[in-house]
N, CA, C and O atoms as a GROMACS GRO file, in nm:
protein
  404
    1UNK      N    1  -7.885   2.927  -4.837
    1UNK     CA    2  -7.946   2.802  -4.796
    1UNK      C    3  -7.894   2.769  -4.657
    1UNK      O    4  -7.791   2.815  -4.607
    2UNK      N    5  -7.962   2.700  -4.611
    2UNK     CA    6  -7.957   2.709  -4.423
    2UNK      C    7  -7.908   2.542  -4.412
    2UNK      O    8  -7.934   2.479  -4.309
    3UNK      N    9  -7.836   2.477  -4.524
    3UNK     CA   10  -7.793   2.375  -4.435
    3UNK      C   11  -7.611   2.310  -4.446
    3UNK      O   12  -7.522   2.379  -4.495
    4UNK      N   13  -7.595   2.213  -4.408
    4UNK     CA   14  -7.445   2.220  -4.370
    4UNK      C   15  -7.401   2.208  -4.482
    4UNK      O   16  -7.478   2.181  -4.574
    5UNK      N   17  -7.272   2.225  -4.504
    5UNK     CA   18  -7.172   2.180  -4.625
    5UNK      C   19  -7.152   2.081  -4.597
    5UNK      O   20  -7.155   2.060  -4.476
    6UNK      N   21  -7.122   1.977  -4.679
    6UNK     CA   22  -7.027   1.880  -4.641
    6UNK      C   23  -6.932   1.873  -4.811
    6UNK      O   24  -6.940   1.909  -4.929
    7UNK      N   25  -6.860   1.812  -4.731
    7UNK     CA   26  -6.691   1.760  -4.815
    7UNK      C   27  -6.666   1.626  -4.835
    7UNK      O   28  -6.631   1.573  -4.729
    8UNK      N   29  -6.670   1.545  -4.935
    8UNK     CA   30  -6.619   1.416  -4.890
    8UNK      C   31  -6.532   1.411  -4.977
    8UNK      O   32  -6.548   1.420  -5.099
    9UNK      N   33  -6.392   1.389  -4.894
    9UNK     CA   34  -6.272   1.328  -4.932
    9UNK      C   35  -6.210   1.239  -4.930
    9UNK      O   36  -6.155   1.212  -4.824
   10UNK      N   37  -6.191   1.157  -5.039
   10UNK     CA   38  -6.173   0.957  -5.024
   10UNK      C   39  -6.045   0.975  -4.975
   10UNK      O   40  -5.961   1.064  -4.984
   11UNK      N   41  -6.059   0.802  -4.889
   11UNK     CA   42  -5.917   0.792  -4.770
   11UNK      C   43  -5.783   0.814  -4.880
   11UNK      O   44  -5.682   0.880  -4.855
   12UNK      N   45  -5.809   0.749  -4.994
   12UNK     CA   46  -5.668   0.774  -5.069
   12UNK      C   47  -5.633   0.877  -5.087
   12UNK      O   48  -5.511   0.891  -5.099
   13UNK      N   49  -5.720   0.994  -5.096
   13UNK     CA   50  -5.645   1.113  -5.100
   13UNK      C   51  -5.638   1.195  -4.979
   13UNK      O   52  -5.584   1.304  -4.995
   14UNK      N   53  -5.686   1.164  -4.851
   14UNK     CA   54  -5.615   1.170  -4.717
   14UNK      C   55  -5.474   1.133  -4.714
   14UNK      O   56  -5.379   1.211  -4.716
   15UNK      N   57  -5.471   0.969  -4.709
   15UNK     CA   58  -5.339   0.896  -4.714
   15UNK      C   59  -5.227   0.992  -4.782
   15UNK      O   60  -5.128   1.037  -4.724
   16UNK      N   61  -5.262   1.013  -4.910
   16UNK     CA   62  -5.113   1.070  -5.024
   16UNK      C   63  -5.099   1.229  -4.936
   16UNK      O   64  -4.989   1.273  -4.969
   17UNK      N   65  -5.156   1.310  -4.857
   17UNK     CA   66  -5.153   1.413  -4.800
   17UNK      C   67  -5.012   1.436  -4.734
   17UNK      O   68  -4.998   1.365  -4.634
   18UNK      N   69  -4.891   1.527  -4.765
   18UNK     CA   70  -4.812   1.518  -4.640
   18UNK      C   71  -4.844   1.569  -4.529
   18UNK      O   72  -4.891   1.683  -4.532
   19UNK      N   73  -4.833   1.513  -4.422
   19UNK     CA   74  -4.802   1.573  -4.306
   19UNK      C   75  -4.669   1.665  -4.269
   19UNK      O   76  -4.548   1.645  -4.280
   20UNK      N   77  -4.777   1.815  -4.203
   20UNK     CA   78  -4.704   1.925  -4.160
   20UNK      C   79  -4.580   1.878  -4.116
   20UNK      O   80  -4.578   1.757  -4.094
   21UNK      N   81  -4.443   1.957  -4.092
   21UNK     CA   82  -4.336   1.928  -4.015
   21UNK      C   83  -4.415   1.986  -3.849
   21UNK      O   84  -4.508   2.063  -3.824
   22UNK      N   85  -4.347   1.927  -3.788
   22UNK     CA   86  -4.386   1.954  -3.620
   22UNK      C   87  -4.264   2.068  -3.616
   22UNK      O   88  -4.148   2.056  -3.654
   23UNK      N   89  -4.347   2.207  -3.541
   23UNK     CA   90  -4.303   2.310  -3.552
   23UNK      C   91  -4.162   2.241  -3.429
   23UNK      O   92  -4.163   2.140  -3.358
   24UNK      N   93  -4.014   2.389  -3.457
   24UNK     CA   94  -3.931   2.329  -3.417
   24UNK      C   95  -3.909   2.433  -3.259
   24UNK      O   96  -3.998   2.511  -3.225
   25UNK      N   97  -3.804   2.420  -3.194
   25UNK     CA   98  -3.833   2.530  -3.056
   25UNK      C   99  -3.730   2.635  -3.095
   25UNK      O  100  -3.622   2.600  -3.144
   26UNK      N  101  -3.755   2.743  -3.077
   26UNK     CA  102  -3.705   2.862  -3.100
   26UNK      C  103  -3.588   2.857  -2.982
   26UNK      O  104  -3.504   2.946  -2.982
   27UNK      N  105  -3.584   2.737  -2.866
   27UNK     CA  106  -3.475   2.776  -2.804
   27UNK      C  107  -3.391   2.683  -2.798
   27UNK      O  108  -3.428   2.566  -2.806
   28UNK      N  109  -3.268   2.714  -2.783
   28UNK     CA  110  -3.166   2.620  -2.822
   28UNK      C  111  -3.186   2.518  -2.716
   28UNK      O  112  -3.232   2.549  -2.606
   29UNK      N  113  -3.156   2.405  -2.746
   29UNK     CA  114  -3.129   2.262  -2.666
   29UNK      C  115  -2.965   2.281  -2.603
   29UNK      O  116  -2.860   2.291  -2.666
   30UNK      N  117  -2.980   2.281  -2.508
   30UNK     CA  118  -2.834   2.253  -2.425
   30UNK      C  119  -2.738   2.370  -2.445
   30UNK      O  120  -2.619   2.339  -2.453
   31UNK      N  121  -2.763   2.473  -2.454
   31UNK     CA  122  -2.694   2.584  -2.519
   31UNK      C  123  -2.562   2.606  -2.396
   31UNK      O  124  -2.443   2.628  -2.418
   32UNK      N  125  -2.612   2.594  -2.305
   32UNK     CA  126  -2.475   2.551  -2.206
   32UNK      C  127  -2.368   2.532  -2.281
   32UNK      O  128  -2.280   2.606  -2.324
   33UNK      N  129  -2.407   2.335  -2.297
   33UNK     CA  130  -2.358   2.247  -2.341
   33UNK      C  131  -2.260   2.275  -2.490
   33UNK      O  132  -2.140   2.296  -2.477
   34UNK      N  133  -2.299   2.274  -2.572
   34UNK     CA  134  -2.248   2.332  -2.669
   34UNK      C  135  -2.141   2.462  -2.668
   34UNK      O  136  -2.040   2.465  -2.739
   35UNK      N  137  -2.173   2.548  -2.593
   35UNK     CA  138  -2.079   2.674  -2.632
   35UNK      C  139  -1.966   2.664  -2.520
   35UNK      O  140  -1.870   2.738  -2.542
   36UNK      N  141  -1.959   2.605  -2.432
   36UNK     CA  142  -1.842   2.526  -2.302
   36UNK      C  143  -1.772   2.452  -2.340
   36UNK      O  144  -1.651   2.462  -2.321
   37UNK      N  145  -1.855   2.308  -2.436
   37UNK     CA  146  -1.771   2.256  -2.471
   37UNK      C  147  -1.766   2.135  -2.391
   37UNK      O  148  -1.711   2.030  -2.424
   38UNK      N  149  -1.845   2.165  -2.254
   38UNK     CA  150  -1.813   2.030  -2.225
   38UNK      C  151  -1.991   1.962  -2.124
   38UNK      O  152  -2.086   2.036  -2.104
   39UNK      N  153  -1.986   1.788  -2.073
   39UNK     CA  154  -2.106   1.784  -2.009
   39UNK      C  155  -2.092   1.768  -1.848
   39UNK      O  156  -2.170   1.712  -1.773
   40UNK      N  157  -2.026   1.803  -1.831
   40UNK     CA  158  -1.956   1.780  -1.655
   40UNK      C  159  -2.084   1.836  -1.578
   40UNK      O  160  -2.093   1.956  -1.601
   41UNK      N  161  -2.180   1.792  -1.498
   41UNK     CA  162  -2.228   1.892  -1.425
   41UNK      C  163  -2.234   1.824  -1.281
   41UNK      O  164  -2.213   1.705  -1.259
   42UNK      N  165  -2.275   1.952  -1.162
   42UNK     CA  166  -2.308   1.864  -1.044
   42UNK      C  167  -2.403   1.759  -1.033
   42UNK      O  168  -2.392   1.640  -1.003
   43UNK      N  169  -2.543   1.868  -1.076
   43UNK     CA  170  -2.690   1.822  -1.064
   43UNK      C  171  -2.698   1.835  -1.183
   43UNK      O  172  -2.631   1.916  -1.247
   44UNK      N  173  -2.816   1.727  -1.247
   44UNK     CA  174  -2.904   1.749  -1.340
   44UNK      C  175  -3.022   1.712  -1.284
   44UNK      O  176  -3.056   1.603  -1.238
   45UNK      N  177  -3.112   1.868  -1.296
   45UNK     CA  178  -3.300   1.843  -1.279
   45UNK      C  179  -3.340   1.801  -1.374
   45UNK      O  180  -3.262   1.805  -1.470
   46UNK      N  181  -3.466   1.747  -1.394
   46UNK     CA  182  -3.535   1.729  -1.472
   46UNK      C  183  -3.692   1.766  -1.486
   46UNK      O  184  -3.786   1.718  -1.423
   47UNK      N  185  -3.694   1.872  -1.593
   47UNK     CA  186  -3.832   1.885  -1.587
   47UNK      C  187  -3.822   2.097  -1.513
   47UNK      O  188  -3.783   2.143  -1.405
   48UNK      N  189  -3.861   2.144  -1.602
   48UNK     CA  190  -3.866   2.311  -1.592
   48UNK      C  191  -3.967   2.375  -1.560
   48UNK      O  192  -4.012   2.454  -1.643
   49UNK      N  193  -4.037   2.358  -1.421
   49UNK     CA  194  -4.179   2.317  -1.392
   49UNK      C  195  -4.137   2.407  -1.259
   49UNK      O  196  -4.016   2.423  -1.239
   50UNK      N  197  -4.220   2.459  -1.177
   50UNK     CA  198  -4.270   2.549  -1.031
   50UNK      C  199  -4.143   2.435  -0.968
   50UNK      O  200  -4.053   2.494  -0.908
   51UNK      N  201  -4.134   2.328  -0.972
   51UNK     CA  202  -4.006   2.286  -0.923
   51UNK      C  203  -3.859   2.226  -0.933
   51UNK      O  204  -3.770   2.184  -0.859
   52UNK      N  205  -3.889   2.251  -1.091
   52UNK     CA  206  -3.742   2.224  -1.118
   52UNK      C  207  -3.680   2.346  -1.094
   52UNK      O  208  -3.580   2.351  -1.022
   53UNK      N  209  -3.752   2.490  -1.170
   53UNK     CA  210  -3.666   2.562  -1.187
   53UNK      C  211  -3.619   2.676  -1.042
   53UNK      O  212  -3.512   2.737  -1.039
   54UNK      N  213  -3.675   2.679  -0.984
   54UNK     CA  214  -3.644   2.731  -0.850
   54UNK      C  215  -3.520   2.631  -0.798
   54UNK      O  216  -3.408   2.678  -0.783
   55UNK      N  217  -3.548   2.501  -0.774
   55UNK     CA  218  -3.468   2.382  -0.753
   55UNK      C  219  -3.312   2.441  -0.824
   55UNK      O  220  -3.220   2.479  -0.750
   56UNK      N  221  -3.301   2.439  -0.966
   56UNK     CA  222  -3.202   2.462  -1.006
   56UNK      C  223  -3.128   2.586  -0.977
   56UNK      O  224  -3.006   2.593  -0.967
   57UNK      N  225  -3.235   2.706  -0.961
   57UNK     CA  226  -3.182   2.860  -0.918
   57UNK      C  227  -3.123   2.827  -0.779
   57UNK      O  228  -3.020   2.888  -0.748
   58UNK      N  229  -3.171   2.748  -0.700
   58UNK     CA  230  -3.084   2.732  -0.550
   58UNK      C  231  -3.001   2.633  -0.553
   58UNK      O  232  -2.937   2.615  -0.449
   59UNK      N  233  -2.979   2.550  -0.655
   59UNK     CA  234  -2.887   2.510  -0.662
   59UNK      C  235  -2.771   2.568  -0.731
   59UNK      O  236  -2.670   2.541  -0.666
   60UNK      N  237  -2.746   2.632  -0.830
   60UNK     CA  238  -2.671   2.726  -0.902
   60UNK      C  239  -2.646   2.833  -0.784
   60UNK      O  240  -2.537   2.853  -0.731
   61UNK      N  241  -2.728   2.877  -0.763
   61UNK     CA  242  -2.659   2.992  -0.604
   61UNK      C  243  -2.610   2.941  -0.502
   61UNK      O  244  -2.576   3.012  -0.408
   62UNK      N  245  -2.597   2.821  -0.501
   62UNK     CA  246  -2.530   2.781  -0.406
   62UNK      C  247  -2.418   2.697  -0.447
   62UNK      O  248  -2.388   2.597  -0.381
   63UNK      N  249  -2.348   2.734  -0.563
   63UNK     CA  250  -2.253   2.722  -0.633
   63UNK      C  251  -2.199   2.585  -0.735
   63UNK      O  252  -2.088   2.562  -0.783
   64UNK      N  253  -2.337   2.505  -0.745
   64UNK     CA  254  -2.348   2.416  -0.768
   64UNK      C  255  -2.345   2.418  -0.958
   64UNK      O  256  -2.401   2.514  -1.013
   65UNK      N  257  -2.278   2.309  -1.046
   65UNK     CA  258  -2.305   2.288  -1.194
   65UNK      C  259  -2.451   2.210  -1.217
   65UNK      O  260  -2.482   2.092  -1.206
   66UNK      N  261  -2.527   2.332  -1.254
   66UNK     CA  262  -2.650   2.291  -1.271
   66UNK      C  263  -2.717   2.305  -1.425
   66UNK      O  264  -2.737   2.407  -1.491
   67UNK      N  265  -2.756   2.099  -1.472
   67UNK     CA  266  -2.820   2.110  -1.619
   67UNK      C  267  -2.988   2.106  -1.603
   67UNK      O  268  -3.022   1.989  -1.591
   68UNK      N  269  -3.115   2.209  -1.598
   68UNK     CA  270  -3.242   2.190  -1.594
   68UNK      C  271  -3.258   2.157  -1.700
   68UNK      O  272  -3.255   2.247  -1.783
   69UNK      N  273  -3.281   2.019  -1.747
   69UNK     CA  274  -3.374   1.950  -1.902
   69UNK      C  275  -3.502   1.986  -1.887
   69UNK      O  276  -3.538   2.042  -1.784
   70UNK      N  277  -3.586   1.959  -1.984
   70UNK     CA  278  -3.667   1.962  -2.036
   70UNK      C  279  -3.788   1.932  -2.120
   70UNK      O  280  -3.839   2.035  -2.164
   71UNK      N  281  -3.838   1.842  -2.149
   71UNK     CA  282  -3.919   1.784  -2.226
   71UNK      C  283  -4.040   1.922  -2.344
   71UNK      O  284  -4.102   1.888  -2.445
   72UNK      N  285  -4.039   1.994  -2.315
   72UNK     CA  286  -4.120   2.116  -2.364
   72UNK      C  287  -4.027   2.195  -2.436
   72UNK      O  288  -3.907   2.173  -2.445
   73UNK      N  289  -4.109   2.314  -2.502
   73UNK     CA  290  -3.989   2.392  -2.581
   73UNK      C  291  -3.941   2.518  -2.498
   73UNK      O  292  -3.867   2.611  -2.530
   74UNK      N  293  -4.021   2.484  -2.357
   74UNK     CA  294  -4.008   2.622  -2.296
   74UNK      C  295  -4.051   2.597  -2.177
   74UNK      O  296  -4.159   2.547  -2.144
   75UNK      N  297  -3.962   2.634  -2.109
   75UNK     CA  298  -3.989   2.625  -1.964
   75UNK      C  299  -4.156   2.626  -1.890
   75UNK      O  300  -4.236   2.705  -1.940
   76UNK      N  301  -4.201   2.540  -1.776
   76UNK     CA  302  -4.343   2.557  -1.778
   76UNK      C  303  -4.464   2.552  -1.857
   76UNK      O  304  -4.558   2.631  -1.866
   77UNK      N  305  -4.437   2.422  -1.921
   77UNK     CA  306  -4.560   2.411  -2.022
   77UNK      C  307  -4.611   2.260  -2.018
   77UNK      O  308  -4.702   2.215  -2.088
   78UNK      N  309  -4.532   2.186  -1.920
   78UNK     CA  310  -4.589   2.107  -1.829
   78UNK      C  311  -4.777   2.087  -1.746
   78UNK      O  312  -4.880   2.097  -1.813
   79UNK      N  313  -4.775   2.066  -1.632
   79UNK     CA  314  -4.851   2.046  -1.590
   79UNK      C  315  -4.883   2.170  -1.499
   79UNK      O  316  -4.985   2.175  -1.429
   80UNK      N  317  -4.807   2.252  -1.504
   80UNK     CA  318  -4.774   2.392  -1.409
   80UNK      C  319  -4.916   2.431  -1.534
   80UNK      O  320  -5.030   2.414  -1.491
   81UNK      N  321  -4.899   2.476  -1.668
   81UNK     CA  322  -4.938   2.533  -1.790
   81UNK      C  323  -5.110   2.505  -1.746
   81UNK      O  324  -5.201   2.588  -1.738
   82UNK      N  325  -5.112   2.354  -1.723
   82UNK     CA  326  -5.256   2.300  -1.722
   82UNK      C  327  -5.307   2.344  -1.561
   82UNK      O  328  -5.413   2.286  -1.538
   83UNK      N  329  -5.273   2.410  -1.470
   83UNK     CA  330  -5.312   2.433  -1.352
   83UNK      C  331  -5.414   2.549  -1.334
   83UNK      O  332  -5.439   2.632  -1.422
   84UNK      N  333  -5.472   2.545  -1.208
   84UNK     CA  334  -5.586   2.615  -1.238
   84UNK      C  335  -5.528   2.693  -1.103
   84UNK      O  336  -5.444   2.636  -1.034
   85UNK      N  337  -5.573   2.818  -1.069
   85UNK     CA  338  -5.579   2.906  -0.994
   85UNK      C  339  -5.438   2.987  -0.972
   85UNK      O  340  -5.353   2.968  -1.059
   86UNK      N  341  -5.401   3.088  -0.848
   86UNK     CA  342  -5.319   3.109  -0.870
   86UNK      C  343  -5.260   3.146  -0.753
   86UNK      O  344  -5.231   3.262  -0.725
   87UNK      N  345  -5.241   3.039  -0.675
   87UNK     CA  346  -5.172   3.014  -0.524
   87UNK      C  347  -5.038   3.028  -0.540
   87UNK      O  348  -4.982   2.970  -0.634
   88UNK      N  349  -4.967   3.106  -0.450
   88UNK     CA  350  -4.834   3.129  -0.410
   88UNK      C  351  -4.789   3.097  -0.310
   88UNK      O  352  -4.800   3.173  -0.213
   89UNK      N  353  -4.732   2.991  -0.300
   89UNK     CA  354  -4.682   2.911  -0.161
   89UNK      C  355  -4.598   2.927  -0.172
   89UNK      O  356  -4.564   2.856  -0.267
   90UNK      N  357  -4.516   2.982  -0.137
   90UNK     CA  358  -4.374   3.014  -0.132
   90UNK      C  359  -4.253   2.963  -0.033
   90UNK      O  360  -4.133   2.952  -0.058
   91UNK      N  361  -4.330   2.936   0.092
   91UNK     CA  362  -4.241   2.901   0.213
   91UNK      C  363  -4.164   3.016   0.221
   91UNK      O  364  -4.102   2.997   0.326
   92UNK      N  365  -4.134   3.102   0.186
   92UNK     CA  366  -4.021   3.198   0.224
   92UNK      C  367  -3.863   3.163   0.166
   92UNK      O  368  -3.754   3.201   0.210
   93UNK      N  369  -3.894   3.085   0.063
   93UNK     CA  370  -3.783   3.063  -0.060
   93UNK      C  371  -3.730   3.157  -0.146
   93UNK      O  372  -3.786   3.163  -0.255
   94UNK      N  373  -3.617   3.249  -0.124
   94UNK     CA  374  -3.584   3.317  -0.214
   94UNK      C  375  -3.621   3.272  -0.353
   94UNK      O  376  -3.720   3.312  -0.416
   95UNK      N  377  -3.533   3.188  -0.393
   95UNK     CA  378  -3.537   3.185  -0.506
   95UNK      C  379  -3.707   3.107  -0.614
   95UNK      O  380  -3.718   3.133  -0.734
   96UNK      N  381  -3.768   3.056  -0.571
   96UNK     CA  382  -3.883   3.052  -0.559
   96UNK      C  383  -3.981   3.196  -0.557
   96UNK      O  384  -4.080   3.220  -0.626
   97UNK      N  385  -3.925   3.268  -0.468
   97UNK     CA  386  -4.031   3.444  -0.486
   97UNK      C  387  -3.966   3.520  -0.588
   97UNK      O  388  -4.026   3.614  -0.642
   98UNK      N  389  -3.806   3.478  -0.633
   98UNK     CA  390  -3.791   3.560  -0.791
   98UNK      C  391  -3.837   3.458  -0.902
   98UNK      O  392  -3.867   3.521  -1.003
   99UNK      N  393  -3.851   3.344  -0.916
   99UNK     CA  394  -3.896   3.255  -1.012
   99UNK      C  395  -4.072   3.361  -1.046
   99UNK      O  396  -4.116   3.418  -1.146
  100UNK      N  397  -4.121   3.345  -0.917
  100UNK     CA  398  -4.294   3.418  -0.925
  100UNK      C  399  -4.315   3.548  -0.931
  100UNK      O  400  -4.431   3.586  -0.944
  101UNK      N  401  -4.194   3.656  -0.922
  101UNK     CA  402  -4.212   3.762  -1.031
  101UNK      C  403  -4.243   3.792  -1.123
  101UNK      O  404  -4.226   3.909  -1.158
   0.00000   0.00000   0.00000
């Protein structure tokens, strides 16, 4: 037969439904932090994005205590994630042309 299914499911038995757990991140939070022992840092970036994390690689090479947070479970899943094309501006930033390897 050629027409739609339908389902009807009353709100009460929506409502009593649990909701999934929100999957968790496979990478540790602050893993620094934890296995040092301590929170001392120079810089803290914020945000693991085309400019935090270059930001933090030249700052760490240049001998600096550097914490990059995060809001995502993984680096770049920001607004970098939602971008369209695939321009490399680099300026001639080391650490910026190994980030885009």
């Amino acid at each position: 037969v050629d027409r739609p299914l339908f389902v009807e499911i009353p709100l009460q038995e929506l409502a009593r439904t649990p909701t999934p757990p929100a999957p968790e991140s496979t990478v540790p939070v602050l893993k620094h932090v934890r296995d040092k022992g301590t929170n001392a840092f120079d810089v803290v970036v914020l945000g693991a994005g085309s400019i935090g994390v270059p930001l933090a690689m030249a700052l760490a090479h240049a001998g600096k205590k550097v914490a990059c947070l995060d809001s995502g479970a993984s680096p770049g899943q920001g607004d970098n994630k939602r971008a369209i094309g695939g321009i490399r501006q680099t300026f001639g930033q080391p650490s910026k042309i190994t980030v885009m390897r």
